[in-house]
N, C-alpha and C positions, 0 to 999 in steps of 0.2 A: 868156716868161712865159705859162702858161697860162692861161685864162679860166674861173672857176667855173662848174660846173653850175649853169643857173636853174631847170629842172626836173628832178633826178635821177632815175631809177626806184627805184620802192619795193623797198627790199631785201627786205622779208621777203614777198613773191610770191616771190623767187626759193627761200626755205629751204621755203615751205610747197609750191613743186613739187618739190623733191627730197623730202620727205616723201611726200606725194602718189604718186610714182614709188615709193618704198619700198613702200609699203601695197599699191598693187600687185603688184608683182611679188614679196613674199611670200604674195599670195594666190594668185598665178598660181604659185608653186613648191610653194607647200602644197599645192594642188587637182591639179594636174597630174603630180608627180613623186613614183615609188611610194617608202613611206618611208624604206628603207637610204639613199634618194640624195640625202634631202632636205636633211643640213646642209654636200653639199657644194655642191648649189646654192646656198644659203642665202649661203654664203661667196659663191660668184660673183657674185650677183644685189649683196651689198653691195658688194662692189668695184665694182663698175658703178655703183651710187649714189655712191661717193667719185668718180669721173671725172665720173660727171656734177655735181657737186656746185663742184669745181672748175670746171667749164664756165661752169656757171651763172654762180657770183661773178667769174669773170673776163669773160663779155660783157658783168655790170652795168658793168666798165667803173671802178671807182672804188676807189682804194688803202686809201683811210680804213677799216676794219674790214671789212679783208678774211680776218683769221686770225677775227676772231670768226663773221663770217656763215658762214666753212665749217666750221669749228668747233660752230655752230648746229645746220646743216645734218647732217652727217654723226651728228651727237651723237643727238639726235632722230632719224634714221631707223635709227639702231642699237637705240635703246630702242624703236621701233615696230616695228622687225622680233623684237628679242628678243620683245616681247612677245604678236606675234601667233603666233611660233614656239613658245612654250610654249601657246598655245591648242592648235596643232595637235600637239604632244606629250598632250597630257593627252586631246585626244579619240583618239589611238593607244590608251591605254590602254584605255577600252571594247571590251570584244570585240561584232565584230557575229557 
C-alpha cells in the first residue's frame, strides 16, 4: 500500500511552465524564422510543447488528474501560440 503525499507539488507551476515554454518559443519562431517557414515551425515548436507537457505531469509524479493537467497544458499553449501567431500574421500584412 502506498503512502499519501503530505506535500504534493503544486500542479499548476507545472501547466504555467509549459505555457511559459510556449510563449517563448513562438516568439523565438516569429522573430527568427523568415515567414514561408513559419507555420512549419510553428507546428514543431508545438509538438515539442505536447512532450514536454507530458514530461512535466509525469515527473509531478501523481495519477489523480493527470488527463486534466495535460489537457490544461497543451489546451492553453495552443490558444497562446494560435494567438500570438495571428499577431504575427497580421503584422505580415503591413508592407515595410
Amino acid at each position: 500500500m502506498s503512502d499519501p503525499a503530505l506535500a504534493p507539488r503544486n500542479a499548476v507551476g507545472g501547466v504555467v511552465a509549459v505555457w511559459a515554454t510556449a510563449f517563448v518559443a513562438t516568439v523565438a519562431v516569429g522573430i527568427l524564422v523568415p515567414e514561408e517557414w513559419r507555420i512549419p515551425w510553428l507546428l514543431v515548436a508545438f509538438g515539442g510543447v505536447v512532450l514536454l507537457s507530458f514530461a512535466v505531469q509525469l515527473w509531478y509524479g501523481r495519477t489523480q488528474g493527470f488527463i486534466f493537467r495535460v489537457a490544461g497544458s497543451v489546451t492553453g499553449a495552443l490558444l497562446l501560440m494560435g494567438i500570438i501567431s495571428v499577431g504575427f500574421g497580421l503584422a505580415a500584412l503591413i508592407p515595410t
